[in-house]
VMD Tcl script that draws the C-alpha trace (Angstrom):
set ca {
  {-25.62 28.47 9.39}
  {-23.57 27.13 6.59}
  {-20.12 26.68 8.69}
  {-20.30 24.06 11.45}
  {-17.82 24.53 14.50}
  {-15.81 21.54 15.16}
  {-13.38 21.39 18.34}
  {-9.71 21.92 18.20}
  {-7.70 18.41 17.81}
  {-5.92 17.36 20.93}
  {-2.69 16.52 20.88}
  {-3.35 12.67 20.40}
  {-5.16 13.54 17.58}
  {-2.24 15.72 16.08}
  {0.27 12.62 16.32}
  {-2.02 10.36 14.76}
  {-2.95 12.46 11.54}
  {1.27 12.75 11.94}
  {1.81 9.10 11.68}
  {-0.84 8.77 8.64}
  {0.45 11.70 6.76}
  {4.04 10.12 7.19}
  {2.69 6.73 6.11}
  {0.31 7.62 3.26}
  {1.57 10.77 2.08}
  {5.08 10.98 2.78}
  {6.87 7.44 2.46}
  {3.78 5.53 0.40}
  {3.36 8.05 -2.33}
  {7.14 9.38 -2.37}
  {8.57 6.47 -2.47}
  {6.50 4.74 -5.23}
  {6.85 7.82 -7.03}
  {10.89 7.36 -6.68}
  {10.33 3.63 -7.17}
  {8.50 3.50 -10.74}
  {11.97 5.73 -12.16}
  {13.63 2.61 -11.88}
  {10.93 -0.33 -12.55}
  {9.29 -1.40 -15.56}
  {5.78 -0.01 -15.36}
  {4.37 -3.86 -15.84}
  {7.09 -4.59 -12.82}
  {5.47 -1.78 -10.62}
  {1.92 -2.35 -11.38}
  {1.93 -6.20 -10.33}
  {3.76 -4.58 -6.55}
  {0.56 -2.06 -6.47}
  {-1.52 -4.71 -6.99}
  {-0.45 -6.62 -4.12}
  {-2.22 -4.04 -1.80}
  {-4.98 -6.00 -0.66}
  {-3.26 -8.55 0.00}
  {-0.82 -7.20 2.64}
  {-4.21 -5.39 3.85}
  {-5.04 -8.73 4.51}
  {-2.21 -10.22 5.78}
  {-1.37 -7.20 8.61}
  {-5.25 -6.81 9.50}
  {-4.44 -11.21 10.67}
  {-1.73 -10.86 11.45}
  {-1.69 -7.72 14.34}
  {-5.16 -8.18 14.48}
  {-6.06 -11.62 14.70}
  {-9.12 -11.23 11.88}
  {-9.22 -15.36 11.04}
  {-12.46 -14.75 8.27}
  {-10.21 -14.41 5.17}
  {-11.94 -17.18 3.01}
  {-10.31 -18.74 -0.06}
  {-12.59 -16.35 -1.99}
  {-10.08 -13.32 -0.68}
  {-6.98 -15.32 -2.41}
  {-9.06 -16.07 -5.56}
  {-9.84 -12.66 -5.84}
  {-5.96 -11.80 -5.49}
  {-5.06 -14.30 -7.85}
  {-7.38 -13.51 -10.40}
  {-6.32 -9.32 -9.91}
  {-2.65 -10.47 -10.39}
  {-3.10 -12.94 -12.86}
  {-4.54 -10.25 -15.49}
  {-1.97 -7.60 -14.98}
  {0.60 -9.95 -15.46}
  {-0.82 -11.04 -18.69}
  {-1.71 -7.78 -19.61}
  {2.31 -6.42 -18.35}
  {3.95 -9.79 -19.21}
  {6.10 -8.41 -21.93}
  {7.52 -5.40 -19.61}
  {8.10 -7.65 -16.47}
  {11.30 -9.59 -17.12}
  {13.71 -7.40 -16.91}
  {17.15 -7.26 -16.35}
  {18.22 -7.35 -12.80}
  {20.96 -4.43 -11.86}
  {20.90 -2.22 -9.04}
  {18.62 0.56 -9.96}
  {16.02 -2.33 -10.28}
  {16.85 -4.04 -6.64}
  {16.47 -0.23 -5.75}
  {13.20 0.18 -7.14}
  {11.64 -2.58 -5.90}
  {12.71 -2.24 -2.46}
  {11.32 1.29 -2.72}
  {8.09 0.26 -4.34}
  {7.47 -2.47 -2.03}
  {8.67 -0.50 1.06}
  {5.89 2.01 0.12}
  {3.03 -0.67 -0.61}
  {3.52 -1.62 2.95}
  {3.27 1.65 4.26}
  {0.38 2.60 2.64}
  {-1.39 -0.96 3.97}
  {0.10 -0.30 7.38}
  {-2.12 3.42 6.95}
  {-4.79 1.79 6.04}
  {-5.28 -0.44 8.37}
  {-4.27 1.87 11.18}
  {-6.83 4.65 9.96}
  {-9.86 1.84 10.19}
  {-9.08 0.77 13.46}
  {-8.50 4.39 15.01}
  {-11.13 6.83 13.93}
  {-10.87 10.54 14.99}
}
mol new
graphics top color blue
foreach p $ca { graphics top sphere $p radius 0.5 }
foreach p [lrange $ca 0 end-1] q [lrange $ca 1 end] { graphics top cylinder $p $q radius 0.2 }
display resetview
C-alpha cells in the first residue's frame, strides 16, 4: 500500500500548527521580508545571524537549559564577527525612520522565528 492513513488532528493539534504557522510563516518571514526594504543588506544579515543566539537565550531562559558553554558564545562571535567583516562597508548607515522601522521589523521577526523554534522542539505532534 503506498498511502499510509494517518488520524485526523484534534483540535489541540489545529491551534498549535496555528500558532507555528503565525510565528514562522506569517510574522517571521513577512516581516523580514518587509524589514530588508528598509535595511542595508549587511545591516539585515548581522540581525539573521543572531538566530542562535536568541535560540539560546529563550531555550534558558523559559526553559531553564544551564549547559550553554563558552563554546556556544565563541561560536556566535566567530558567525558574527565574519559577516560583519564581510558586510562592514554596508552596515553604517544613516539612521532615519525607515531604518528604526526596519530593524524593529527585522528583529521583531528573528524573535518570532526563535520563539517557533523552540516551541516546535519542545511540543511534537
Amino acid at each position: 500500500m503506498l498511502i499510509k492513513k494517518h488520524a485526523i488532528p484534534s483540535l489541540r493539534d489545529f491551534r498549535f500548527m496555528f500558532v507555528l504557522s503565525l510565528l514562522m510563516m506569517v510574522m517571521a518571514n513577512g516581516l523580514s521580508t518587509w524589514g530588508i526594504k528598509h535595511l542595508p543588506t549587511g545591516l539585515a544579515s548581522l540581525i539573521g545571524a543572531m538566530y542562535p543566539l536568541s535560540v539560546v537565550f529563550i531555550e534558558w531562559i523559559f526553559y531553564g537549559k544551564r549547559n550553554v558553554s563558552i563554546l556556544t558564545f565563541v561560536g556566535f562571535f566567530l558567525g558574527l564577527a565574519g559577516i560583519g567583516f564581510v558586510f562592514y562597508s554596508e552596515m553604517f548607515a544613516v539612521w532615519n525612520a525607515s531604518l528604526i522601522f526596519g530593524l524593529i521589523l527585522s528583529v521583531v521577526a528573528m524573535l518570532s522565528w526563535s520563539l517557533g523554534t523552540v516551541f516546535l522542539s519542545r511540543h511534537n505532534l
